[in-house]
N, C-alpha and C positions, 0 to 999 in steps of 0.2 A: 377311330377318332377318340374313342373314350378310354384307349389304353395309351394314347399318346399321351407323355409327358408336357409338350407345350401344345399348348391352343392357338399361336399366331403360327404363319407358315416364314418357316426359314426360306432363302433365295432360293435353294435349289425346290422347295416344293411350290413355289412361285411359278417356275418354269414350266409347271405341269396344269394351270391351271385350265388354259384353252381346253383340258381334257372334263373337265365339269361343269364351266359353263358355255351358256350359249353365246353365240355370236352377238345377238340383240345384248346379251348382259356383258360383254367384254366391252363391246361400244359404248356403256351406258358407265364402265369403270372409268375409262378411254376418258368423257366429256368431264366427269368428276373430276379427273387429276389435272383436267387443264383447268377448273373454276378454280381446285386449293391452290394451282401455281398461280394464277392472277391474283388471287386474294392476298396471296402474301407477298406478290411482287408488289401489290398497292399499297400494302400497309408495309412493306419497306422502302417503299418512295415517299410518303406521307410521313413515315419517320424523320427520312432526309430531309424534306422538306420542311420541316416544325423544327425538329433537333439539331439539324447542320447548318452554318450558315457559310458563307465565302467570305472573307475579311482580307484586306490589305496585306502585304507582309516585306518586308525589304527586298531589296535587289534591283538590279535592271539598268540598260544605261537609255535612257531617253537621247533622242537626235533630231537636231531640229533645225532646219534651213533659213539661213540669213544673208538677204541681200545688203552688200556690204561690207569691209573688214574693220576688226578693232585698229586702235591707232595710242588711247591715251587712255585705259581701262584705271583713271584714276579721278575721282570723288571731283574733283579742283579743276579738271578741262576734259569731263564725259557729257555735258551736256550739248554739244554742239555736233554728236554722232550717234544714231541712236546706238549702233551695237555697243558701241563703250558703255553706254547707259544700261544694258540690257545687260550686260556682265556685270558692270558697278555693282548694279541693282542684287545680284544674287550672291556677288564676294563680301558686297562691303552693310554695313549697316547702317543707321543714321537715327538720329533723334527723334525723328515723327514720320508717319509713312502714313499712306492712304489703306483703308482696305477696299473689300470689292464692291462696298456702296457709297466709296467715294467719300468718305469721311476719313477724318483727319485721327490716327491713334500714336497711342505710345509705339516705339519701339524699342529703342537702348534705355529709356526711360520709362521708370514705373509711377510716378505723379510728376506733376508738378504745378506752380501757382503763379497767378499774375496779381502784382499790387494792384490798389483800391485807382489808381490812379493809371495804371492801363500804361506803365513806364518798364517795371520792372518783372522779369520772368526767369523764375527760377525752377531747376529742372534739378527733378534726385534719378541719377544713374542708378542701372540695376545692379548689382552683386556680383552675378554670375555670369560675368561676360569675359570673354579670353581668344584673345587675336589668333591667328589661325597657329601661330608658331608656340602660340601655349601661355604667353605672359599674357596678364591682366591688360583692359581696358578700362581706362581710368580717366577723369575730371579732364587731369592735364593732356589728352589725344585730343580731347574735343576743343581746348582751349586752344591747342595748337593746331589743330586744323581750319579753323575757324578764323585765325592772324594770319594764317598764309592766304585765306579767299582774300582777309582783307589788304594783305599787302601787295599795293600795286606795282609791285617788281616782279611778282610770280604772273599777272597779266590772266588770272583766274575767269571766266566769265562771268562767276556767281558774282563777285563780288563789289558790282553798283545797286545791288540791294540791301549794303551791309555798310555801308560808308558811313555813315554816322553812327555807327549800331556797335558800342564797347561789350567786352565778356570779362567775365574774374571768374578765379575759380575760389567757390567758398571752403570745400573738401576733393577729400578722393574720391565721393560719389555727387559732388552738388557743384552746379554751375549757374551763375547767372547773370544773364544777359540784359545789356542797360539801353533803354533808346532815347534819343531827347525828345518825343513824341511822341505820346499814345498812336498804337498804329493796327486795328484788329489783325490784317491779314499777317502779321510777320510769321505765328507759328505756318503757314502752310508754305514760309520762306524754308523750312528748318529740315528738309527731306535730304538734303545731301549728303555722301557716305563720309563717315571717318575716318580715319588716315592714322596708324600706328607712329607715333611722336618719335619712336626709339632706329623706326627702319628710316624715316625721312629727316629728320632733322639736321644731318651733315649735305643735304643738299641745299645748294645754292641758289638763285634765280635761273642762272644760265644752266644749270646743269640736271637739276630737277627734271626736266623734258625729257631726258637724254637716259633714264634711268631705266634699268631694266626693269624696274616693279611695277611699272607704266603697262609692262605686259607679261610680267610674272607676282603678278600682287599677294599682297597680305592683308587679310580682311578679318571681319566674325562676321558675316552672315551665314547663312544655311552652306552653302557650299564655298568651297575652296579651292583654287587653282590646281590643275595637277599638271597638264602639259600642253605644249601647243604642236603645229604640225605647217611646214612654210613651204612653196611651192621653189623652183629652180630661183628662180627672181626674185626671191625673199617675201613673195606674198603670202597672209597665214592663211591656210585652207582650213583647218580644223582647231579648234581648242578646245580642250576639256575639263571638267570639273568633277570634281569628285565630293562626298557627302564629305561635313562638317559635323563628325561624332561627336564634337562637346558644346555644339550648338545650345543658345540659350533657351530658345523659343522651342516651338514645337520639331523634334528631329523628321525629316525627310524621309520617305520610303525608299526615292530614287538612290543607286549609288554612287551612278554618273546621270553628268548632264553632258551631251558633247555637241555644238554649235559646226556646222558647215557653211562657208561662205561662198555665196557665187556673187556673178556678175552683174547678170540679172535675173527679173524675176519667172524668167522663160525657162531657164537652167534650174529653178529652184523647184519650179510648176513638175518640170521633167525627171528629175530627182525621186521628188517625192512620187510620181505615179508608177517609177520603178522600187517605191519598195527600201529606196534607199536611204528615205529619212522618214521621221514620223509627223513633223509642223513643220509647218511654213509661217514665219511672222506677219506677213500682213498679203491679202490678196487684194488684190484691185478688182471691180465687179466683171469687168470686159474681162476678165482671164477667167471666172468662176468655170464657166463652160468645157473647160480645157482641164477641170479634173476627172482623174478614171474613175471608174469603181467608187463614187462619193458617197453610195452608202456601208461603204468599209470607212469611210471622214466623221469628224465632227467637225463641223462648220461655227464658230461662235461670232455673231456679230454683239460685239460688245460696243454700246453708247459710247461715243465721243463726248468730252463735255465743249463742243463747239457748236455752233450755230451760222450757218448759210443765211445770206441775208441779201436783200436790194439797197443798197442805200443809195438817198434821192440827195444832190444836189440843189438846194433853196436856191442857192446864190446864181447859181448859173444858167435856172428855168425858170422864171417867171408863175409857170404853172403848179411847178412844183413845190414854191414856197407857199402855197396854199393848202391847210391840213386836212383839209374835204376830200380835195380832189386825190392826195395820198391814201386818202380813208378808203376811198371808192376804189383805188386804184388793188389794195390787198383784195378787195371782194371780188373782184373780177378774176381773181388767180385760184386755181385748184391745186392746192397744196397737197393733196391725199390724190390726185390723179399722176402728179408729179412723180412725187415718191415712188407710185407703183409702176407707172410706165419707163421710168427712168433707173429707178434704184431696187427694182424687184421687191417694193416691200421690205429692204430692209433699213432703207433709212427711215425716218419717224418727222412726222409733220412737225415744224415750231411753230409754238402759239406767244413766245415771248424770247426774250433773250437771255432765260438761263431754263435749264433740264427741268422736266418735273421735278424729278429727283433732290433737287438742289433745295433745302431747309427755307431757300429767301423766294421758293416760288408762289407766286400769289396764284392761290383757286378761286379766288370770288373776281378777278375779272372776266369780263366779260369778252370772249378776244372775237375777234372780226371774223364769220363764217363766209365762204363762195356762194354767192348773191349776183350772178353775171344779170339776168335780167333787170334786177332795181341799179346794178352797175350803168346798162345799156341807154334805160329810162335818165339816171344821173347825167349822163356826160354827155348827153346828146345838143340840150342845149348849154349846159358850161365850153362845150368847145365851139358852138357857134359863134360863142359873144365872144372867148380866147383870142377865136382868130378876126373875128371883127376890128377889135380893139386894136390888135395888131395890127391889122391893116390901118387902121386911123391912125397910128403915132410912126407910122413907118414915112418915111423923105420920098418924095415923089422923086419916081426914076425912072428912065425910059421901057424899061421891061416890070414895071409895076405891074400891066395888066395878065403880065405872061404869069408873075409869081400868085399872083390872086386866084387867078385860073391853076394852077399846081396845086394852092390850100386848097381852093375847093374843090378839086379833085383826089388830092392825099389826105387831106384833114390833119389834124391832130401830130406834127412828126414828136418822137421823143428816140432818146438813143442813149442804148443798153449798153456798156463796158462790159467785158470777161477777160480771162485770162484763156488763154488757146486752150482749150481740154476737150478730147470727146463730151464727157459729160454734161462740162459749160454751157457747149452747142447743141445738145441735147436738153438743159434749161431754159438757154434762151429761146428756142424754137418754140418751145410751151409758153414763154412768157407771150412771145411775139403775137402765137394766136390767140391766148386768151388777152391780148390789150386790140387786136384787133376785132374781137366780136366785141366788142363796146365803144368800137368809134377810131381808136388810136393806134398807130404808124411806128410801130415798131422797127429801127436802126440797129443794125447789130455792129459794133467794132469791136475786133481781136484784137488783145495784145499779150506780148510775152510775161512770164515773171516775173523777168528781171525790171522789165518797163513799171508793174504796176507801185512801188513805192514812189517814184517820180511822180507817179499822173495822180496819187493820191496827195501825198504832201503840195500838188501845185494844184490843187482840187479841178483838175482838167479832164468831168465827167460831169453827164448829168443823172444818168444811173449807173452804179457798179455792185456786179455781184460778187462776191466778196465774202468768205468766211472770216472766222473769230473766234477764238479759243478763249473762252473761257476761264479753263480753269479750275480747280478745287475749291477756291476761296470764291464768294460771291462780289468781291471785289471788283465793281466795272467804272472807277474812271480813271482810267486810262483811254479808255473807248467812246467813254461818256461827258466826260466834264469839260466845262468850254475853252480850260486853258489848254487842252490836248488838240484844238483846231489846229492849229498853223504850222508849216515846216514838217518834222519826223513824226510830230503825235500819232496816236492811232485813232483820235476823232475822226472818223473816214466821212461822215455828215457833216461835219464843222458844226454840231449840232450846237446851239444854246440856250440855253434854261436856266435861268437863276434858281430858284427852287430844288432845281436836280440839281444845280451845281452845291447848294446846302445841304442836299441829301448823301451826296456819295462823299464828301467833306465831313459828315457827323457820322456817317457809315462807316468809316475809316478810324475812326477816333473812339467808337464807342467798343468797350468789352463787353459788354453785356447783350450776348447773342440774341436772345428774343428781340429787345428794343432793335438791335442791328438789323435785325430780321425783317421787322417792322416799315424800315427805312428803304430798304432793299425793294418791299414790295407795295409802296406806297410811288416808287419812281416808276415800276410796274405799269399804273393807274394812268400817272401820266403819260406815259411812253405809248399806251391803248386811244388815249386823244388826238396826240400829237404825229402821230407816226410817223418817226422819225427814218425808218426805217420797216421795210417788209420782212420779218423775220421767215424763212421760209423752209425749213429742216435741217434738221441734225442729223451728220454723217456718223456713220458706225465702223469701227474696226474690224475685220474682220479674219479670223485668226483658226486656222486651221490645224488636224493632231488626228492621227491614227484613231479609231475606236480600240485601239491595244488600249492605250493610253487609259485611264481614269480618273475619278478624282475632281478634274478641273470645276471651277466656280467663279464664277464672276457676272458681273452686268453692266460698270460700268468702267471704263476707261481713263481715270486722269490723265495720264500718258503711257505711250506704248509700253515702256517695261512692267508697270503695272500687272498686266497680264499674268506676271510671274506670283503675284499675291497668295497663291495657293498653291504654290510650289511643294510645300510640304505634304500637302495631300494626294499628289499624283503618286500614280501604282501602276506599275507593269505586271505584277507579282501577287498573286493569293494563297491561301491557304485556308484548309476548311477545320471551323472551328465545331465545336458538340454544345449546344445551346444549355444552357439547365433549367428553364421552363418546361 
């Protein structure tokens, strides 16, 4: 050893070492090399772990199952289908869009102002905006898209909320829109897509419909048409989209988006647990069960901005045009037993007629808790003297003693409308028993969909359950105000209030959101007294996507293509970056 030139052993004198030492010391080398390998397998996962991260990165086509086929994938007649919406929504762009809390923002637009006087709204276009084929989006697409809703030859849906409502264009980025009426909600009128002036304007009335840009469009949103896919019969199975590189906003990860349509949503349920698509747009709760593997899903029940509700006929029950007896009538009902027995916990108890979430919701009232025993105590004698008194103004008749013996045998009758749905009858069944543990005689009558605009407009009900869309804007008279009783209105109570009728009147006319705000939730207060209505939960969407998928965000719902809000942020695709912390 001490004539050797090196002091460490090369490999080959390595191989001789068994011959020096002992077995107990080869063993104890043996333990040692496994502590250095873990030590620096730890302190190179610890590296990774601090220094590396996974970030997003392009590519990937996303696929997603939709019950339904496009038909008129264009700004001017997409709202009456949702897949047209649902594509509009990702080709085309528009002046104001919701984000995912339901608030109203810019999008082709970077400000804009309303005169002192709540007449005039003027909007400055952004700069950097360019139709999918490359040319500029300008003042004059919006001024022009916006004369075609209103001209009643093109037969637009949008456009009975625009009939009195003129546009000028000031420049190539400013436009502004004139009303003869202060009017708050109009901007959350203003989400509809834009329409390129240059591709459209050689059509007609008649022929416009007939266009193939109806289902090969030209837009600036995020993505862009690229091809569709038609079955023997001319039905389209597939379309696709592909990213919009010169996008204004934030560009997309994905590179396609590709949509599959089925029939129903049993083919789309099937679909998807083969593996063959990544979303389904909306599940119904009764099919949940009917997914595989649902923690390879993400399930997202995103808030609806609508509201499930009892609404009580005055006019045609005697009992019910008394606000006590309505008062008592919510106490007796378990809202939070509903929900869960019925809707799994993921629909959400209402306490009034618009979302927490909604800027006009009032927190300081006080709303009506399930109180079935003080319910029980209340209504036992109210319905004594009910049906007493009814008996006393009732026409003597020869089977009087028969129907007196029936009251005091059944007590209390009242009777519930629904529309035929599993669900329905799984609400009403819950109403039924909780009005019968406090005295009252629950009637169930089904009817069709088609039936319920008749039996509401001829108010020929004494209670109907009945939902209501809401909406983005806190805007509710339409639903609320006394001139909407009669005929089509959607007053489904015939409710009337002077007071509210000056509230949702000054609500309307006022720009100045706080005070509007004010107004909103002062009708709140009232609406807690009078109970014009049971408000009783809000339904949730419920919107399903591979755990490939990533990205998605949301909470709440204005309407289904919403959902797409965050399109830009969905990733199939990673890559790993080196931190420098």
């Amino acid at each position: 050893y001490s004539l050797s030139p090196r002091k460490i052993p090369n490999s080959k004198q390595l191989k001789h070492l068994n011959r020096f030492l002992t077995k107990k010391e080869i063993k104890f080398l043996k333990v040692l090399f496994l502590i250095l390998l873990a030590s620096v397998s730890y302190y190179l996962f610890t590296v990774f772990e601090n220094k590396l991260t996974s970030i997003p990165t392009d590519g990937g086509t996303y696929i997603e199952g939709v019950v339904g086929y496009p038909k008129n994938v264009n700004p001017l007649y997409a709202s009456g289908n949702d897949v047209d919406k649902d594509l509009s929504f990702l080709i085309y762009s528009s002046i104001l869009k919701y984000n995912n809390d339901g608030e109203l923002v810019g999008d082709l637009v970077e400000s804009f102002r309303i005169d002192k006087e709540g007449r005039n709204y003027t909007f400055k276009i952004k700069d950097n905006v360019y139709w999918h084929d490359q040319t500029k989006l300008t003042a004059s697409d919006i001024v022009f898209t916006f004369n075609l809703i209103k001209n009643p030859e093109y037969k637009s849906p949008l456009r009975q909320a625009f009939v009195d409502v003129s546009i000028q264009k000031v420049d190539d980025l400013t436009v502004k829109f004139s009303l003869p009426e202060p009017y708050a909600p109009f901007l959350s009128l203003l989400t509809f897509g834009i329409i390129p002036k240059d591709l459209w304007s050689g059509y007609n009335p008649d022929s416009i419909i007939l266009s193939d840009l109806n289902l090969k469009p030209v837009g600036s949103g995020p993505f862009k048409f690229k091809t569709l896919y038609k079955s023997k019969n001319g039905e389209i199975k597939e379309y696709e989209l592909e990213i919009n590189e010169d996008y204004y906003g934030k560009k997309p990860y994905l590179e396609e988006i590709k949509f599959e349509f089925f029939v129903d949503r049993q083919e789309a349920i099937s679909s998807l647990n083969n593996k063959q698509i990544m979303g389904i747009n909306y599940l119904p709760f009764e099919k949940r069960s009917e997914l595989l593997a649902q923690n390879s899903l993400n399930i997202y029940d995103l808030i609806q901005a609508q509201t499930v509700s009892l609404f009580f006929n005055s006019e045609k029950n005697e009992f019910l045009a008394d606000k006590e007896n309505r008062l008592w009538l919510e106490k007796s009902i378990n809202k939070q037993e509903i929900v869960k027995d019925v809707f799994y916990n993921t629909y959400r108890p209402a306490t009034g007629v618009y979302l927490k979430e909604n800027p006009a919701y009032n927190n300081e009232v006080d709303h009506h808790g399930y109180n079935p025993n003080e319910a029980k105590n209340y209504f036992k004698p109210v319905i004594e003297n009910y049906l007493e008194e009814k008996s006393n103004t009732e026409e003597e008749e020869e089977n009087k003693d028969t129907e007196e013996e029936n009251n005091e045998e059944k007590g209390l009758q009242l009777e519930l409308t629904i529309v035929g749905t599993q669900k329905n009858d799984e609400v009403a069944q819950k109403i039924k028993k909780y009005f019968n543990e406090v005295g009252i005689d629950l009637n169930i009558k089904v009817i069709t969909g088609e039936q319920a605009a008749n039996l509401i407009a001829d108010k020929d009900f004494e209670i109907l359950l009945y939902g209501q869309e809401v909406g983005g804007d806190p805007d509710i008279f339409s639903f609320w105000h006394s001139s909407q009783r009669n005929g089509k209105g959607l007053n489904i109570a015939g409710y009337n209030n002077a007071q509210v009728d000056k509230l949702l009147t000054q609500g309307r006319r006022e720009t100045n959101q706080e005070i509007r705000m004010e107004k909103y939730r002062e009708i709140q207060e009232i609406f807690n007294i009078e109970v014009p209505a049971i408000f009783l939960y809000s339904p949730t969407y419920t919107y399903i996507q591979s755990r490939d998928v990533k990205g998605f965000s949301g909470n709440i719902l204005i309407s289904p293509e919403n959902r797409f809000n965050s399109v830009s942020d969905w990733y199939l695709k990673t890559k790993i970056k080196l931190s420098r912390n």
